[in-house]
N, C-alpha and C positions, 0 to 999 in steps of 0.2 A: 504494500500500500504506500502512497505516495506520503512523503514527510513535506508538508508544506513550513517555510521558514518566514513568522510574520517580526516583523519589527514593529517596538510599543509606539516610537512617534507619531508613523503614519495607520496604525489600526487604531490607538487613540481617537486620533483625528478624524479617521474615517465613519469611525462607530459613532463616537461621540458620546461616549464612556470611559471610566478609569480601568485602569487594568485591573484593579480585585474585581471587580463586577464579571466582565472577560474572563477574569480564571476561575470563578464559578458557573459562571451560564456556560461557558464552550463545549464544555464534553456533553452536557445533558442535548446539543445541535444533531451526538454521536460521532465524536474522533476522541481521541486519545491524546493527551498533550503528553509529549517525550520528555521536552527540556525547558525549565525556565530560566534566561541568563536575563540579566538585567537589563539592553536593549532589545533584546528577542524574546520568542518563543518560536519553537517547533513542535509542530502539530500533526498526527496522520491523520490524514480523513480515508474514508471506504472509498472502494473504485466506483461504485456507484454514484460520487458526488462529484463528477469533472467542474463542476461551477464555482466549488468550494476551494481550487487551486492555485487561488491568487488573494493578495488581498484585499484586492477590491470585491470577490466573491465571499468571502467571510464576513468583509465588511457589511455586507448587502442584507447577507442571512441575520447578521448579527443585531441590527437595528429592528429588524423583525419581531424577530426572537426577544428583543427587550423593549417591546413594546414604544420603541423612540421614531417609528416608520412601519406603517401595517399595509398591508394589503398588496394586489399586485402592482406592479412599479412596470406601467410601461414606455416599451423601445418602438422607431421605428426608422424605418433606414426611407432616406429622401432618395427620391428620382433621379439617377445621375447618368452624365451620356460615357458609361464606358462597357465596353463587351469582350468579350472570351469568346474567340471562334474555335470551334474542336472539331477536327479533323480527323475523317473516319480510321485515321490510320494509329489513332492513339488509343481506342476504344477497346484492341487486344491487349494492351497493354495496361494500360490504368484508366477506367475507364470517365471517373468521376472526379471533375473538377468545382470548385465552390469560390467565390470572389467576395468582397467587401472592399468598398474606400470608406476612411477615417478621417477627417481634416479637424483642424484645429487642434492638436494634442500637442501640448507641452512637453518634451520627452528628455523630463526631468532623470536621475538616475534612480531615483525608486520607482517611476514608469518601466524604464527601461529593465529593471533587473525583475520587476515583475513580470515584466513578457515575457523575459527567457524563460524564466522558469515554469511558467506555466505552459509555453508555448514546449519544454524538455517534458512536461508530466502527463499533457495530452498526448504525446508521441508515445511515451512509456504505456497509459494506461487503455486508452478509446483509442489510441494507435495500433497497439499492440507491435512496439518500438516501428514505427513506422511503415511496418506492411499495411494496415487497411487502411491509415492516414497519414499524411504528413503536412506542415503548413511552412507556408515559407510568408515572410514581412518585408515587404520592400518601403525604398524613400517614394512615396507616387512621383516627385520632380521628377525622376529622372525614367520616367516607365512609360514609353508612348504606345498610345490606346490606339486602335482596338490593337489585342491582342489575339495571336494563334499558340492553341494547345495543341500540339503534334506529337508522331514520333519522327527520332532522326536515325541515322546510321552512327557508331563507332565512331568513327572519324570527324564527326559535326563537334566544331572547338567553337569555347569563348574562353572568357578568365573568371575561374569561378572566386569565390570569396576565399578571403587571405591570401591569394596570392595574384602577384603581377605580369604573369604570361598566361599565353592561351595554351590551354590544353583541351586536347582531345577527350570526348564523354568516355574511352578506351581506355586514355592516362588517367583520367580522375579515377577511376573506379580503383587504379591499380598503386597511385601514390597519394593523390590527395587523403589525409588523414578520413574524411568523411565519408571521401570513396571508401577506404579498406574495411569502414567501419559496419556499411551499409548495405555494401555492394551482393553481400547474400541474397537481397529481398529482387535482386534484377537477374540472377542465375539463370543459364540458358538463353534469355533473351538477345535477339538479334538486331533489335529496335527500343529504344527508348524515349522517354516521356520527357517533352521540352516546351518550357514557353517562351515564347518568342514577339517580340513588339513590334508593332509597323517600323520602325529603323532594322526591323532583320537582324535585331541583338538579343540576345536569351537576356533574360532576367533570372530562370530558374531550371534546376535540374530535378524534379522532383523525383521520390523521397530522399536527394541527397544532398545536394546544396546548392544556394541562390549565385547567381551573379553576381564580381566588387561591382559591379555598374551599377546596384539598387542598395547599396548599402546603407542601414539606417545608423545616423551620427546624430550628435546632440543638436545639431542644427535643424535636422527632422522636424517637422510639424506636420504633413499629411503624409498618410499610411497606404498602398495597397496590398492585401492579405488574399493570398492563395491557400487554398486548401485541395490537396486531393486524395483519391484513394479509388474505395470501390463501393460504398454504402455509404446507408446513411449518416454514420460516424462523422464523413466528413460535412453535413448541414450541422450536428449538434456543435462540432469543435469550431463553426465560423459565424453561428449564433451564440456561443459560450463568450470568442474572442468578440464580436462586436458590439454585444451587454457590458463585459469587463470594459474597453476604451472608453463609450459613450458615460460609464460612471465616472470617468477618469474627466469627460467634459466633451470628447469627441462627439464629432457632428459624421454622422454615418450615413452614406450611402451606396445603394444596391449597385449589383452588376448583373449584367447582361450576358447569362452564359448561352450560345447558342448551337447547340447540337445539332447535329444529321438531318434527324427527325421531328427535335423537339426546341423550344426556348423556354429556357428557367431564370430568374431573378432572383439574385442569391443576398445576403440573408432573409430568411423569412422570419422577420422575429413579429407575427401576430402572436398572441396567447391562444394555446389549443385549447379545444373542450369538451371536459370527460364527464358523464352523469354517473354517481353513485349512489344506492340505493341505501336509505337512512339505518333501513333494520341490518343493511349489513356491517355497517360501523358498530353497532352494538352488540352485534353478534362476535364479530372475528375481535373487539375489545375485551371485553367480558365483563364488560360493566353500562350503567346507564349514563350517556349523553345528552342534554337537550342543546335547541337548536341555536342558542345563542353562544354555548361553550364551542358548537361546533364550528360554525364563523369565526367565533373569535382565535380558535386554534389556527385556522387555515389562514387567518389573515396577519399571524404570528411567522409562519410559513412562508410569505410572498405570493401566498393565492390570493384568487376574488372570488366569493360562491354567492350564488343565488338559493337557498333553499324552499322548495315547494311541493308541499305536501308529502309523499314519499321519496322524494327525490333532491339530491343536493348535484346543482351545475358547478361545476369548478372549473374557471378560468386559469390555466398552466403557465406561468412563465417561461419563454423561447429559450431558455440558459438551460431548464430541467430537464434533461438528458433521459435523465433514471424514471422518469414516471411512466409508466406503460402500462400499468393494471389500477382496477382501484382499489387494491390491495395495497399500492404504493403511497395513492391518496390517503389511506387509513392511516398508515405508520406515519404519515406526517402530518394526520389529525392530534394522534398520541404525544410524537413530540410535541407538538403546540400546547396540546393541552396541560404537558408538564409529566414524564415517565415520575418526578420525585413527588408526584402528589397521587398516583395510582396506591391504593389502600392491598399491602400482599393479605391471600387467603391462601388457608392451608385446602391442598383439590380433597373434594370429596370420596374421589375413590380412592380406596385403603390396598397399598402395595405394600408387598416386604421384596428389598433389594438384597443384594450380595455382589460383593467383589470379583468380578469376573476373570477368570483364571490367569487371561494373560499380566492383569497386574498383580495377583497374586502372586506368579511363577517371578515376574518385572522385580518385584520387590524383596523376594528372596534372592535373586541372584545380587539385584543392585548391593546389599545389605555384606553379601559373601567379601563382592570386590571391594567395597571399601575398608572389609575390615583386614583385606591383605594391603592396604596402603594406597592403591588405585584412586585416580580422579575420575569425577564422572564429565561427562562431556555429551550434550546433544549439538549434533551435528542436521544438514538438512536433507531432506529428503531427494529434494530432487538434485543430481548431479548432469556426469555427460558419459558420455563414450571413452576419451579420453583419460579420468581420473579413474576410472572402472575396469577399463580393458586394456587398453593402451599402455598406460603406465606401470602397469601391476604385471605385465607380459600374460599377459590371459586373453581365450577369443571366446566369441559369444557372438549367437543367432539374433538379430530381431524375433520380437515375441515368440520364441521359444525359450530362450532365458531373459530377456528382459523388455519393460514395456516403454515406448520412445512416446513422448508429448506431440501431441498433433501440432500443438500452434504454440511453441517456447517461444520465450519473451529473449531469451538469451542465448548463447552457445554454450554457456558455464549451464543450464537447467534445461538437458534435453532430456533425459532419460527418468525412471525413476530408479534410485540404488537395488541392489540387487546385494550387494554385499557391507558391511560394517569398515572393515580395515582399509578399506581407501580414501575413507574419507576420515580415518583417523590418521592417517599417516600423511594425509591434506591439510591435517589440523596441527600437524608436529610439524612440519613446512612453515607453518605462520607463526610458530612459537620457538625459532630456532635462537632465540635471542633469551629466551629464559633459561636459569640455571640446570645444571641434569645432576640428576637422573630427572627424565620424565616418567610417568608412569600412568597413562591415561586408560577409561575403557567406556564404552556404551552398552547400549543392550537397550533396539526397538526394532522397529518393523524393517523389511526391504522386502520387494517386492520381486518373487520369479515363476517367469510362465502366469504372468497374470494373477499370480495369488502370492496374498499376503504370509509373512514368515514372521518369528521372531526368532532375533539372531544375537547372541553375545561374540562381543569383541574387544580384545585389548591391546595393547603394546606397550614395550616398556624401549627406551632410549640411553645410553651412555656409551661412553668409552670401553667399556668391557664387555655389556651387552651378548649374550652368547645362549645357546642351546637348551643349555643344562638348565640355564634358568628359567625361561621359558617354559621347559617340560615344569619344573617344579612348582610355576602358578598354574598351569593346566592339573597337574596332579592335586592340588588345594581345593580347587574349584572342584573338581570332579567328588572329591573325597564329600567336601561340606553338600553337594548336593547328592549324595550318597548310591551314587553312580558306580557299576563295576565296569574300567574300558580297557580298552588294548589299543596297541600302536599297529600302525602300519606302513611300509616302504610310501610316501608321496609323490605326486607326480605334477605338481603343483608349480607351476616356472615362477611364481611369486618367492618362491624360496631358494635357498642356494640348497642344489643337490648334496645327497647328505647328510645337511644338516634340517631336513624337515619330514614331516610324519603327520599320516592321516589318523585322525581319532575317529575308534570304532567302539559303537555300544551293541550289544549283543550278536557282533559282526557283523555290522550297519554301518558305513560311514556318516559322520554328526558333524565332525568338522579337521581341522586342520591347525599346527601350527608350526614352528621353525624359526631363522633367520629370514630374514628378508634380502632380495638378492640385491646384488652392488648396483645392477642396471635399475632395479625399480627404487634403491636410493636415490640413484642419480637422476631419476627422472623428474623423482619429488622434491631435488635439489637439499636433499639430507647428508648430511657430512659423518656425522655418528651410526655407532651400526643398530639396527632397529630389529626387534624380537617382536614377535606378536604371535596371535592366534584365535580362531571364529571359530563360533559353534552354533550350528541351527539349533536350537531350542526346541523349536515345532517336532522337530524330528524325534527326540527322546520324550517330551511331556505334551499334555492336553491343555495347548492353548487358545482355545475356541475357537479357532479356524478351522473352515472346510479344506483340509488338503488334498 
């Protein structure tokens, strides 16, 4: 989730509130405050609240929220002569484009550093790092209308931002820092997505980076904002961004995007509108509402409602992204109404609970290794191919040993683990700076052949680091969890021949342990020699999983 970083000046300012107020009301909006330093705070908000990722979005909710500005706050974007021609040949390739001009904005440096950042969070979040969306912010002076959205070949040069030659769409992808960074989401392709101005000069390369020819400097005052992608992502992200400027003071006007078939005028920021049915807020709440609480919550929210008879109309804010059901509507009846004023009831139906095995077997093992001296450590779940297989000299099937993320945000989070010791010996990598002996271990889930395991693992790290001892925590553990096992020859290339051994319970293999070999030190960039050893769990006890 995204960590938004507000400063007290301008959310002071903007809310029109002191900060104890602010650090009581903010979390009950639903985020999380991380850290309070003395001209900041940092905040997460859920991915469902892209509107929330500036501070002029916070700001917005906030005045709502404290009763200092109710209801909805409307935007609209003025009739303006500029257009976006798109060209069938850009359509296989990305097919959706979205435009907004901004004029009159000051671009102060808390302007400016709130664009970026919100402008880096929508990319992360409703982006999905840039595949379904990307935006690019030009100086409007320097961008002649109309413009064309194409594709070009390889070889089609300008000079893109921070640097002073032309390069080829070919060379940027392969040196431009933005290229190498991005250049994943255009794989395969033969043809790429360019805007270009009646002077026949790109302004943008999108999803990878704008033209120095539109660069926005402190001398900026009018904005034009590209968004594209392939959904509707990119309307929410260029009516999120033309809500945020306009609070800012901008004067917004539409563009003229004009497709094949179709012509669209981009932002639409009317209020959309959803009717919800009265008894279902009292239903899916579990308490009673009347109609003046419900107004007043919604208009705490930045909604407008008409309520009539069974029915409440509710006018949406063009920023609200997240509202799609009136199930959305209701949850922001609640907050309005105040979650710290909801009276808790003990539920009427009488259950008896129990500890379910995996934390049961979780908490015994955990209890073993700390009391041989082990730190605990949770590590994350999702990894790659690389820290897994790669590194560890081990090979492995797509989904038949492990399950790969449809749409990862990152290359570090493609997979899900599969094993414990790589991602401990990831964690000794980032701690090579602390004193040794190290002596780490975990014990949770990884996931193989599509089903969940539970798995203990450890390691231990120093200059002497060797075999014998190794065996000897595996023999501890085995012993306190009153285990009879035997060893066997390994064939395991994580370890050095030799010096490693598969552990067998009733002539089962459970797990494994040894030396770890010099290549899979050096891969982890570990200097000291590292001992460890995993053990499926699932495989010797009944840990509620279907295996």
């Amino acid at each position: 989730m995204p960590v938004v970083t507000l400063y007290w000046d301008e959310l002071e300012r903007l809310v029109g509130a002191d900060r104890e107020t602010i650090l009581q009301r903010l979390p009950m909006l639903g985020c999380d405050i991380e850290r309070v330093e003395d001209d900041h705070i940092d905040v997460e908000f859920f991915p469902n609240r892209p509107d929330l990722y500036s501070v002029e979005g916070v700001a917005r909710a906030l005045r709502g929220f404290l009763g200092i500005e109710k209801g909805l706050k409307e935007y609209s974007a003025a009739k303006g002569d500029w257009k976006i021609l798109v060209d069938d040949s850009v359509l296989a390739v990305r097919p959706r484009i979205a435009g907004c001009v901004v004029k009159g904005i000051e671009m102060s440096d808390e302007v400016i550093r709130s664009l970026m950042e919100v402008q880096e969070d929508l990319h992360w979040t409703i982006g999905r790092n840039r595949r379904k969306m990307a935006i690019g912010v030009h100086d409007l002076s320097k961008v002649n209308f109309p413009l064309r959205y194409t594709a070009v070949d390889a070889d089609f040069s300008f000079i893109p931002l921070d640097f002073d030659r032309q390069m080829t769409v070919g060379e940027i992808l392969k040196e431009h820092p933005k290229g190498k960074a991005y250049a994943f989401i255009l794989e395969g392709k033969d043809r790429y997505p360019m805007i270009i101005d009646s002077a026949n000069e790109a302004i943008s390369f999108p999803p990878i980076i704008n033209a120095e020819k539109t660069r926005v400097t402190e001398k900026t005052t009018d904005l034009f904002i590209d968004v594209t992608g392939f959904d509707e992502n990119v309307d929410r992200a260029i009516a999120i961004l033309a809500c945020m400027l306009a609070d800012r003071g901008g004067k917004v006007e539409g563009v003229e995007v004009v497709y094949p078939d179709r012509v669209e005028t981009t932002p639409n920021l009317s209020p959309k509108i959803m009717e919800v049915e009265k008894s279902e807020v009292s239903s899916l709440l579990g308490f009673g509402i009347d109609d003046n609480e419900i107004k007043d919550a919604l208009e705490k929210m930045r909604f407008s409602c008409e309520i009539q008879d069974s029915k409440i109309r509710v006018l949406i804010p063009p920023y609200r992204a997240d509202i799609m059901h009136s199930w959305d509507i209701i949850e922001d009846i609640a907050i309005g109404y105040g979650y710290d004023r909801i009276e808790p009831e003990i539920p009427k139906t009488l259950t008896f609970g129990e500890e379910h095995p995996w934390n049961v077997l979780r908490n015994m093992v955990k209890e073993v290794m700390l009391g041989l001296g082990f730190l605990e450590v949770i590590t994350f779940t999702l990894t790659n191919e690389n820290v897994m297989y790669t590194k560890m000299r081990r090979k492995a099937e797509k989904w038949r040993d492990y399950v790969p993320v449809m749409h990862p945000l990152t290359t570090e989070h493609t997979i899900l683990r599969t094993a414990l010791l790589p991602k401990l010996l990831e964690l000794l990598s980032y701690n090579k700076h602390h004193e040794m002996p190290q002596m780490v271990f975990e014990v949770g889930d990884v996931v193989v052949n599509s089903k969940n395991r539970l798995h203990l693992a450890a390691c231990v790290t120093h200059s002497k680091a060797s075999f014998a001892e190794i065996r000897s925590y595996v023999q501890a553990v085995m012993r306190e969890l009153d285990l009879e096992w035997d060893v066997a020859e390994s064939g395991d290339d994580a370890f050095i021949d030799g010096r490693r051994a598969d552990i067998l319970v009733n002539g089962k293999k459970v797990g494994v342990f040894g030396e770890l070999h010099p290549e899979v030190l050096e891969s982890f960039e570990l200097t000291m020699p590292v001992v460890g050893f995993e053990l499926d769990l699932s495989s010797i006890f009944d840990t509620g999983y279907l295996l």
